[in-house]
C-alpha positions in Angstrom: 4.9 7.9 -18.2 3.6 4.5 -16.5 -0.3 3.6 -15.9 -1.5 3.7 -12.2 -1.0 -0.5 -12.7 2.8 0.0 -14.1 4.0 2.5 -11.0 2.1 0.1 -8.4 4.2 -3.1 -9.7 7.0 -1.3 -9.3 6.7 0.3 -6.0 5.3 -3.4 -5.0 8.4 -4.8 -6.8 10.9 -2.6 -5.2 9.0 -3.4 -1.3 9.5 -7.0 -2.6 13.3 -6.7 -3.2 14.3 -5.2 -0.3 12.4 -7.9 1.6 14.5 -10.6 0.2 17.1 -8.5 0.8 16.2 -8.4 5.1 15.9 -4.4 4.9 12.9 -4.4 6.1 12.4 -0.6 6.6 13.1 -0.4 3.2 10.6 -2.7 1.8 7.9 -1.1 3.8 8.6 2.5 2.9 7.9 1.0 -0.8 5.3 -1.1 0.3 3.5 2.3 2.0 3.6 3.6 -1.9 2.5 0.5 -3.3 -0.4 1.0 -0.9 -0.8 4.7 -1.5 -1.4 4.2 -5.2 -3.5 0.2 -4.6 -6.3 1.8 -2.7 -8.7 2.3 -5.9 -8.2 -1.3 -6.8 -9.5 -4.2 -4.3 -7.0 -7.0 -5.6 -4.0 -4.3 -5.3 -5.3 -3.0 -1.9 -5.1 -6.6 -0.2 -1.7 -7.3 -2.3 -0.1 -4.5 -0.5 -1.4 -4.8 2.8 -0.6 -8.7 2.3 3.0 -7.7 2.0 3.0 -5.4 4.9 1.9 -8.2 6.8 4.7 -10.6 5.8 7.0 -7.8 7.0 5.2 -7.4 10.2 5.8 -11.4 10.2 9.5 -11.1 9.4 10.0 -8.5 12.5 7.6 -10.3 14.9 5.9 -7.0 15.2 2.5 -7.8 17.2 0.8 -5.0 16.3 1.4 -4.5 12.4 0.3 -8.1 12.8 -2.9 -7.9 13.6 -3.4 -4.3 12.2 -2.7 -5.6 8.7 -4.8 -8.7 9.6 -7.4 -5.8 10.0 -6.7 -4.3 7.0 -6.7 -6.5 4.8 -10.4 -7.1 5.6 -11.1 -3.2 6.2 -9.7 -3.1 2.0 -13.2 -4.1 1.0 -13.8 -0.3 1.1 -11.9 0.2 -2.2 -14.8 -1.8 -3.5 -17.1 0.9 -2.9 -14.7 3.4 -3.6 -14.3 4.2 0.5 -11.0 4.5 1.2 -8.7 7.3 2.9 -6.7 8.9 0.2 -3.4 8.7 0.5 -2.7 6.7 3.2 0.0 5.0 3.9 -1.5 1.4 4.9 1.1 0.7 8.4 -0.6 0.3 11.5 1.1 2.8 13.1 -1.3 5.3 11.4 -5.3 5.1 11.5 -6.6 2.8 9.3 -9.4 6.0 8.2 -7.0 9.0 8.1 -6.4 10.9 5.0 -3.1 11.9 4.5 -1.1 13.6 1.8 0.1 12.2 -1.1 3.8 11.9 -1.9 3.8 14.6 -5.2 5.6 12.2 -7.4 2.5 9.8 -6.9 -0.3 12.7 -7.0 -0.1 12.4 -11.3 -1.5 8.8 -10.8 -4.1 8.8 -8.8 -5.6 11.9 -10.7 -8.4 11.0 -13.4 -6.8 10.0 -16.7 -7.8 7.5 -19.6 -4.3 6.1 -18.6 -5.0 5.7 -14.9 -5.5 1.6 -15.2 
């Protein structure tokens, strides 16, 4: 099985592809698991929401714009271990709502000497 680390470089990896590729709503569904699994991690957190943003860029989408503008400060939380579990980062959700977890990412984000 992969660390926490491992599965977030390769959700973040597979969000990157597809960007290069121009599917965009490909690259953000993997982006949106990147983020699931970044929010413990303060560099991660801003990575992910960094690449939402270029997306947002890419589709000249006002709003996820600004709302991962927003974000990306907001991702201080994860300093302090404030952060809404398993959400999924896009600004078409609230930036403080907890959501469910997609069950082949719940393993990671549960306690574990190989969480890092």
């Amino acid at each position: 099985m992969k660390t926490l680390k491992e599965k977030f470089k390769s959700e973040l990896s597979l969000g990157k592809e597809y960007y290069i590729k121009q599917e965009l709503n490909k690259a953000f569904y993997y982006l949106e698991r990147a983020h699931i699994l970044s929010q413990p991690h303060y560099g991660r957190h801003v990575l992910s929401h960094y690449w939402m943003l270029r997306v947002g860029i890419k589709r000249f989408d006002v709003k996820e714009v600004f709302g991962q503008m927003i974000r990306i400060i907001g991702s201080i939380g994860s300093l302090f271990g404030k952060y809404p579990l398993g959400n999924t980062g896009g600004a078409n959700v609230s930036p403080f709502k907890p959501m469910p977890i997609p069950d082949d990412l719940k393993l990671y984000l549960m306690p574990s000497p190989r969480q890092e």
